[in-house]
Phi, psi and omega in degrees: 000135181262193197276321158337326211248006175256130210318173188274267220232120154262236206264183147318175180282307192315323181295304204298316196283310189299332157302290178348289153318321163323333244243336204283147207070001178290143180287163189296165155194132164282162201046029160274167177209019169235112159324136168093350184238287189183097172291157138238207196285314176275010093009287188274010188269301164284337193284308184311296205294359162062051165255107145356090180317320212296339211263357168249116191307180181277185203206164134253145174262325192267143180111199185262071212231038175309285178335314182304294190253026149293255180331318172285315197302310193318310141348314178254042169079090157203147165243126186263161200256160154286303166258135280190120163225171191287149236094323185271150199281127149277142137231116175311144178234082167310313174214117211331125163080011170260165185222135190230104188268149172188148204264122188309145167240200167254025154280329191149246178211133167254138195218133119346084175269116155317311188295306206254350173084014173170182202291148209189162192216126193182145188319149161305120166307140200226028143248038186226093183307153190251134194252325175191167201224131175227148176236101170338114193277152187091026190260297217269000000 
């Protein structure tokens, strides 16, 4: 994919967060990509954003795969931010050597929770550290 093949503008945030929500209660499924079916985190992530799934390789969250996926959200219409508003793709550290995407709403976030089995909207957990923050262009 060139820099050409990558979207122009999607949605505003308000667009972003409301997908986002749509999604609550979908069960987790990893690599899903159907609401209402079976979310993960990119799953729900390309959904908020009204992203084409095709345009993102296949992925690992666990290990040391930043690059990776740094080079995918980028792929996906994304800029990363300093300050994180709502709308915008977090990425999570659940855990040492894990990687967790979820969308800031102005509630806290919603994210495809493994643990709890489906999509949920809630403070940020404030033992998952946030490692870099992306913004959807056309979000702002």
């Amino acid at each position: 994919m060139t820099e050409a093949n990558a979207p122009l503008a999607g949605r505003h945030w308000p667009e972003i967060v409301a997908a986002a929500r749509a999604c609550l209660g979908t069960r987790f499924r990893a690599h899903g990509r159907v609401p209402g079916l079976g979310l993960d985190c990119v799953g729900l992530v390309l959904v908020a954003g009204a992203v084409d799934a095709g345009l993102v390789p296949v992925y690992a969250l666990g290990g040391d795969h930043h690059a990776l996926l740094d080079a995918a959200l980028h792929l996906a219409g994304c800029q990363r931010v300093a300050l994180p508003l709502p709308g915008d793709v977090l990425v999570l550290s659940p855990a040492p050597r894990l990687l967790h995407l979820a969308i800031m709403t102005p509630a806290g976030v919603v994210q495809a929770h493994a643990g709890l089995g489906r999509v949920v909207e809630g403070p940020l957990d404030p033992g998952w550290p946030c490692l870099a923050a992306w913004r959807f262009m056309g979000a702002r």
